[in-house]
N, C-alpha and C positions, 0 to 999 in steps of 0.2 A: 290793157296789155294782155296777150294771149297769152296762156299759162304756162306754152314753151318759152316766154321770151322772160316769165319770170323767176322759173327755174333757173335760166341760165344768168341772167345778172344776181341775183341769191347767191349761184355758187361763187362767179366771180369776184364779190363783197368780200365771201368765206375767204378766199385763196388770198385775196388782199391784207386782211384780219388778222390770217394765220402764220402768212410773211413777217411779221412785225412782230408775232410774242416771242419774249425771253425767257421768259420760267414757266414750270409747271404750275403755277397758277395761274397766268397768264392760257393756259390751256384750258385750266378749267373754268374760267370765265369765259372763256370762249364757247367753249359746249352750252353753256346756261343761257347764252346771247342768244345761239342760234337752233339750237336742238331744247331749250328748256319748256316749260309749258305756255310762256309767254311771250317764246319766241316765232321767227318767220316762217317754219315747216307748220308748227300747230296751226298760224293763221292761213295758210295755203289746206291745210286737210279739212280748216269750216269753212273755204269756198266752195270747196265740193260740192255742196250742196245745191249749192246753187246751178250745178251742172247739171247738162242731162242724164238719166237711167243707162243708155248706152256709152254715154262717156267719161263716167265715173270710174269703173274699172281700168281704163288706159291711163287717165288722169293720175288715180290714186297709186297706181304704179312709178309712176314719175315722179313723184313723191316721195314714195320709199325708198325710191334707190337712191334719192339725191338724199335723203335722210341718212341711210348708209355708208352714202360718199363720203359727206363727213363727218360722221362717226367714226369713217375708218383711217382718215386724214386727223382727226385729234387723236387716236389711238396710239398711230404709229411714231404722230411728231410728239405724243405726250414718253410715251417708252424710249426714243431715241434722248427727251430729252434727260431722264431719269439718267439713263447710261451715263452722258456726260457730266451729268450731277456729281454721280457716283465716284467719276474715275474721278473729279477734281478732287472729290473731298477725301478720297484715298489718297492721292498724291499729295495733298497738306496732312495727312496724317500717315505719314508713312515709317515704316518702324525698319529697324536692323535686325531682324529675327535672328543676327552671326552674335550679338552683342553678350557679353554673360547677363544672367539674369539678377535682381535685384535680392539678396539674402533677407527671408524672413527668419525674424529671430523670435526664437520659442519661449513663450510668457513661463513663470514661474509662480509656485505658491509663495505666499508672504510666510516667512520662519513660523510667527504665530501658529497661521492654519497648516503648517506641518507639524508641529508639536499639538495642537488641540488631535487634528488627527491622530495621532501616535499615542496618545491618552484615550482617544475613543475606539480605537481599536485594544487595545490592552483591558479597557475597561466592560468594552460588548463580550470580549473573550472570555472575561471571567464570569461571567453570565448575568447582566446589566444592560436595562435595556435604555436608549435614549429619551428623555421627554424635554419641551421646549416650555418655560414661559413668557413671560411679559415684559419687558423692557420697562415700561409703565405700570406702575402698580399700586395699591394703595396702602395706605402708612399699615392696615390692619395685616394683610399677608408681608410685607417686610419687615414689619416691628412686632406691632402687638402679639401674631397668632405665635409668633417664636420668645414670646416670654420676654420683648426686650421691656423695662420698665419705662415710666411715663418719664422720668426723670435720668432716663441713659444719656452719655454723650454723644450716641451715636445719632441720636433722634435732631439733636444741635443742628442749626440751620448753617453751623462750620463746616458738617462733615457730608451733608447731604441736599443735592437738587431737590428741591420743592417741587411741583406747580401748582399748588392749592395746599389748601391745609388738609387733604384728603388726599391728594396724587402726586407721586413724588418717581423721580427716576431711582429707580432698583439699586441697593448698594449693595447686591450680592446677588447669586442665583440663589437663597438659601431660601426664598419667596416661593420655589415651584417645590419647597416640600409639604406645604399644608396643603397644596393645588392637588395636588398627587395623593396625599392622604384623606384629601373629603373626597375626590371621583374614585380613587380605587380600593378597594378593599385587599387586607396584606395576604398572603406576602407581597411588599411593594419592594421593589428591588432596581433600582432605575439610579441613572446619573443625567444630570441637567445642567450642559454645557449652553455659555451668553456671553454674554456683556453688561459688567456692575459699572457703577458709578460713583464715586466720590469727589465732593468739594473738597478737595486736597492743594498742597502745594506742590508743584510738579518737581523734582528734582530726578536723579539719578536713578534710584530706586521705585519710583512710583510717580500714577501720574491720576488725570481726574478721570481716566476710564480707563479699563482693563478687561481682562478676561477671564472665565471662572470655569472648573467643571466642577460641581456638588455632587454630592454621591450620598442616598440615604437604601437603607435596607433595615425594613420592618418584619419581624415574623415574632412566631412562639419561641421563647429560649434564647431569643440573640444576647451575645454576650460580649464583654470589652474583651475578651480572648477573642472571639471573631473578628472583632473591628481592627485589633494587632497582627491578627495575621494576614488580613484582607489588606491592611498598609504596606505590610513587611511584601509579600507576592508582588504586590503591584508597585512600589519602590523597587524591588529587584528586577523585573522586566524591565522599567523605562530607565533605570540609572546604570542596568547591570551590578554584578554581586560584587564588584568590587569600592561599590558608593560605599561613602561614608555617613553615617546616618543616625540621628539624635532624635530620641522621643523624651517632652519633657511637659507637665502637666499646665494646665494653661486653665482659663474662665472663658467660656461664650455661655451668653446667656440662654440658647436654647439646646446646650446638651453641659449631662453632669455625672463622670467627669468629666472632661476635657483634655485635650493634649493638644502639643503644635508637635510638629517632624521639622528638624531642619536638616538642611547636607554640608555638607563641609563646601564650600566655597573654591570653586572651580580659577578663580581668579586670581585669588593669593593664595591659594593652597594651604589656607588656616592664616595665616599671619596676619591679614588685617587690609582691605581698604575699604573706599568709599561706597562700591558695592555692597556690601555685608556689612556697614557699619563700624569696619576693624573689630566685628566679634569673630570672625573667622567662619562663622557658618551662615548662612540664607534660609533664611521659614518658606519650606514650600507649601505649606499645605494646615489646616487646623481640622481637629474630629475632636469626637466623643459619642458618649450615649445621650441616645435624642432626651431630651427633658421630659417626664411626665405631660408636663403642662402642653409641650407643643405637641404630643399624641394626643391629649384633649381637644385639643382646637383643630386636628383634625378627624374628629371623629371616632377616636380611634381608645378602646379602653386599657390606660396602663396597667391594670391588674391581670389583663392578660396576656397583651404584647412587651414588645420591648425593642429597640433598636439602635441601630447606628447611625452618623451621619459624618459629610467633612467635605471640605470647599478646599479645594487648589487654585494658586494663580498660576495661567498660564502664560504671564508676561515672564515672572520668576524660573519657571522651568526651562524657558528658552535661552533667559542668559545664563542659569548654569549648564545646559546642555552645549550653546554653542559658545560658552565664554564671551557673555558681549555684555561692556561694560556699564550698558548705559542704558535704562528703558526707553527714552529719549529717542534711540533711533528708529523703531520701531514705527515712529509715526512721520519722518521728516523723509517718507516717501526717496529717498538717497538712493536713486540706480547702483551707484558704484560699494552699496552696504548690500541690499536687496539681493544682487545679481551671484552674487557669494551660494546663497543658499540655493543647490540646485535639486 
């Protein structure tokens, strides 16, 4: 067959082919049919060869164009058919742009991390700088290095998560004071706000985790005057000057003396409930001067320093700052409790 007669049933084939597709894939298998390297233009441009020197240029012309032909016949049906694509699939997704729009409602902090806030700006203010430690720690920086003894009851597998006989969850942040005293040389002056742990029974008051800010300050000359008026400063910022406020001497095994702070109870106003125990007041917070023994264990020689230290809960200051009666709610995630705090 002459190679006009097979140009032109080729294209007639194409125009048949091209009648019948429905989607733009049906287009692009169509191009691959007929324009791909395996298809009837390739096998028409290696007959060429076969042609004469003079008739290869008019040939291969007749070629290209019917290459082009329908190149430009897939092009056009393939873009008309995208258009209709388009406007369908606009038209099942068609919106009311007159409609109001859908209210997003603006997240809020959890009371907690408003009050850790409010403690950690009060306490950078007073010139204290932040360090973090470990959730995970071992019994030697929780117990030992802080002089608790071999036979405390703190160490009791009642009051504290294990997970070996070496790694236990943290029952205090009171762990990132020896961390701080073996890396930094004094004056060390820093607060170490987390998350402690204790195997407790949950009730009103307390529960098996909680939240701490520690606060230690090591130099030359610290004195339990400083530590009293470093308390008194910083109770009067967060409570304001009108709190009521009790210092009464107390035992932790790694500071000597000791003292606890408590406030007068926001709840019953001194009389007595379930919150406060019906003593009338709430223990925010315990200090003292650090122990000889735990400036030892961290490097640190008591005959010439001296310092302070003291652990607040910040589950405690929340319910006497916002009156809420129960530690309880703090964790049963309650929109209609949550949304209160703005």
């Amino acid at each position: 067959m002459p190679l006009s007669q097979q140009i032109e049933a080729l294209r007639s084939h194409f125009l048949e082919d091209l009648n019948k597709v429905a989607t733009t894939k049906d287009i692009e298998s169509l191009k691959i049919k007929y324009l791909g390297k395996k298809g009837p233009i390739s096998a028409l441009l290696q007959e060429l060869r076969h042609a004469s020197a003079q008739d290869i240029p008019r040939f291969g012309k007749w070629i290209n164009d019917l290459k082009e032909e329908l190149m430009a016949h897939c092009e056009n049906t393939l873009a008309r058919m995208q258009a209709q694509e388009l406007k369908s699939s606009l038209s099942k997704e068609w919106l009311d742009v007159t409609l109001p729009g859908r209210r997003n409602f603006l997240g809020r902090k959890h009371p907690i991390q408003q009050m850790l806030e409010k403690v950690l700006d009060i306490l950078v203010g007073m010139g204290f700088s932040v360090q973090y430690g470990p959730d995970v720690d071992t019994d030697y920086y929780n117990f030992e290095a802080l002089n608790f003894a071999k036979d405390h009851p703190a160490r009791d597998m009642q009051d504290t998560f294990y997970l070996s006989k070496e790694w236990l969850l943290r029952t205090h942040t009171s762990n990132v004071q020896v961390h701080a005293m073996q890396s930094c040389k004094p004056p060390i002056r820093i607060i170490a706000p987390g998350r402690a742990f204790r195997n407790e029974n949950i009730s009103a008051r307390s529960h098996v985790f909680f939240h701490q800010v520690e606060g230690i300050y090591v130099d030359v000359g610290v004195t339990f005057a400083d530590l009293m008026a470093t308390l008194e400063e910083f109770i009067r910022k967060l409570l304001g000057k009108k709190a009521e406020v009790r210092f009464r001497p107390s035992f932790f095994p790694f500071v000597e003396p000791g003292l606890e702070v408590d406030a007068r109870c926001t709840r019953c106003f001194g009389e007595g409930c379930r919150v406060c125990k019906h003593s009338g007041w709430l223990e925010i917070l315990g200090a003292g001067m650090v122990h000889p023994n735990v400036l030892k264990k961290g490097s640190i020689d008591p005959e010439i320093y001296t310092g302070y230290a003291w652990g607040l809960g910040i589950e405690r200051l929340t319910m006497l700052f916002f009156d809420i009666p129960d530690i309880r709610m703090f964790t049963e995630n309650d929109l209609r409790f949550l949304e209160q705090f703005l």
